[in-house]
C-alpha positions as CSV (number, residue, x, y, z in Angstrom):
1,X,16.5,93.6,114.8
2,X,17.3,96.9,116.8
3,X,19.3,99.3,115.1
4,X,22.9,99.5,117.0
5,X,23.6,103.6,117.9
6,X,26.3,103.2,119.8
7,X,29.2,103.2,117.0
8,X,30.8,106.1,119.1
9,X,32.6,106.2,122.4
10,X,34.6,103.2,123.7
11,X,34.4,99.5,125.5
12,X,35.5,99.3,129.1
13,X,35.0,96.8,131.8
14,X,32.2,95.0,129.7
15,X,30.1,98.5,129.0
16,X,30.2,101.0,126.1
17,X,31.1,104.7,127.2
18,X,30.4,107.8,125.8
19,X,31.6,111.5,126.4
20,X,29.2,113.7,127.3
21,X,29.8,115.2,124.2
22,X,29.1,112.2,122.1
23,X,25.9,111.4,124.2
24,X,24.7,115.0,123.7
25,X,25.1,114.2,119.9
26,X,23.5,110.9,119.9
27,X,20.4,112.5,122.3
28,X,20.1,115.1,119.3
29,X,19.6,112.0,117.3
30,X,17.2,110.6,119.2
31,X,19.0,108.9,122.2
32,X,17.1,109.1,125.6
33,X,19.5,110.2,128.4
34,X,18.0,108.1,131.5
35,X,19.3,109.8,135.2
36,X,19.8,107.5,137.3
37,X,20.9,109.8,140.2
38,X,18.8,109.9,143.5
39,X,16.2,112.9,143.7
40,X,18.1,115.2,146.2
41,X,21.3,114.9,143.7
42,X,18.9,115.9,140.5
43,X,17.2,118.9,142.0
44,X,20.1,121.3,141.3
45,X,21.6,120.6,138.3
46,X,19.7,118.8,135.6
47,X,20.3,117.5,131.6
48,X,18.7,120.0,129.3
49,X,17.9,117.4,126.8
50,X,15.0,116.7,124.7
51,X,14.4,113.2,125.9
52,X,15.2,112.5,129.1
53,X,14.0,110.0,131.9
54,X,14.6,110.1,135.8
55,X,15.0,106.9,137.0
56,X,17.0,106.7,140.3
57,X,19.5,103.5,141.0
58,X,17.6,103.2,144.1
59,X,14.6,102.0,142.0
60,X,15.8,100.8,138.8
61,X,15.5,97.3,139.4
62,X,11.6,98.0,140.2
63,X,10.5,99.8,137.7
64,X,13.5,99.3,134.5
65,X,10.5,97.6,132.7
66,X,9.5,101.0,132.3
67,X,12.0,101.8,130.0
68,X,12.0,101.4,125.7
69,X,13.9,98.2,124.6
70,X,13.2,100.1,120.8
71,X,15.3,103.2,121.7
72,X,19.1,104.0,122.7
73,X,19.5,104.6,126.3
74,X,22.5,106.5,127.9
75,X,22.8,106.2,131.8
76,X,24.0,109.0,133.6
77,X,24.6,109.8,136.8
78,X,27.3,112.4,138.8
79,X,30.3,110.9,137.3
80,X,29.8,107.3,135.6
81,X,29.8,104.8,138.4
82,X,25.9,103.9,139.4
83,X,25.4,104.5,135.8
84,X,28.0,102.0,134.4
85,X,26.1,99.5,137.2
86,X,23.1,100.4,135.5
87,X,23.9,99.5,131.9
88,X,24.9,96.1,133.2
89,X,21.7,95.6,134.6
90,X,20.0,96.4,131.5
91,X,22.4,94.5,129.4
92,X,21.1,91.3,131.7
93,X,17.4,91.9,131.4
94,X,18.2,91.8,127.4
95,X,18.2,95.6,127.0
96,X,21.1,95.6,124.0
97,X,21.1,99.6,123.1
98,X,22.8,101.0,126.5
99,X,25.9,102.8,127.1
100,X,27.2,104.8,130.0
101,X,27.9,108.4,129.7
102,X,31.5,108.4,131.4
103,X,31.7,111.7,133.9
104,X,28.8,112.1,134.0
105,X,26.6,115.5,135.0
106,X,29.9,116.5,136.1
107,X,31.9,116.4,132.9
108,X,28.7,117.0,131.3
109,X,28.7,120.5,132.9
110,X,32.6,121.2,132.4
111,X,32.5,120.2,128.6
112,X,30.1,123.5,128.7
113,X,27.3,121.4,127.6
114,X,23.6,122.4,128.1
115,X,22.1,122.0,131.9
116,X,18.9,123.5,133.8
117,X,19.9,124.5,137.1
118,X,17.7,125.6,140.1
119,X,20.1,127.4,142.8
120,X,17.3,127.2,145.3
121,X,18.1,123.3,145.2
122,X,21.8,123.9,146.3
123,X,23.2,121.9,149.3
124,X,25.4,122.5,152.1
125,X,27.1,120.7,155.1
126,X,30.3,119.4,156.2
127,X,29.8,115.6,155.2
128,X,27.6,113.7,153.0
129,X,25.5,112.6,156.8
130,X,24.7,116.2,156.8
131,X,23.8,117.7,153.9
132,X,20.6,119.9,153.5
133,X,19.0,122.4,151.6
134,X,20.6,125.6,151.7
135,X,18.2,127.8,150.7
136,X,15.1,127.8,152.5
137,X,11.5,127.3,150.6
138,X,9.1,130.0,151.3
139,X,5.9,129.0,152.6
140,X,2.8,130.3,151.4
141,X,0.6,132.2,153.3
């Protein structure tokens, strides 16, 4: 029998949701934080957590096999949304310790809570259709 973690937080359109505040508690604990943000979104502003897994939407249902059953998993991504998606994915593959970490990286980062942040990774542009980097890498020579 796994050991339920999720005793915090609250239930909402069939998944449990956490604060970033109570899933920076629970990751303290033990909990794995799993990012399930695309790459060009995670290069910026990343979790500063000691467990933590990248694993984009994009490819979750490829490679979710990869992920504990034994341990609690919090999805995450910029605001709650493709993580909320995710946890009911999980919840179907029998995954039972998942929640979703409402706000996300966003409220994450406004509830003051740690984050790793690489400025060289910021983007620009007047849409989504045309973001790119903003900072130019140097090459080597």
């Amino acid at each position: 029998m796994i050991e339920k973690w999720f005793h915090a937080g609250f239930f909402s359109h069939g998944v449990v949701n956490l604060t970033p505040k109570e899933s920076f508690e629970l990751c303290e604990k033990g909990a794995i934080i799993v990012d399930v943000r695309e790459e060009y979104m995670t290069a910026l502003k990343m979790f500063k957590v000691q467990k933590l897994f990248y694993l984009p939407f994009s490819e979750l249902e490829q490679y979710f096999s990869d992920l504990p059953k034994d341990q609690p998993l919090i999805f995450a991504d910029a605001v709650g949304l493709k993580s909320r998606d995710s946890v009911i994915f999980m919840e179907t593959h029998g995954y039972e310790n998942v929640a979703n970490m409402a706000g996300g990286i966003v409220d994450w980062e406004r509830d003051g809570l740690p984050i790793n942040t690489d400025i060289s990774a910021r983007l620009s542009g007047s849409c989504m259709c045309q973001l790119k980097a903003r900072e130019m890498k140097k090459s080597k020579s």
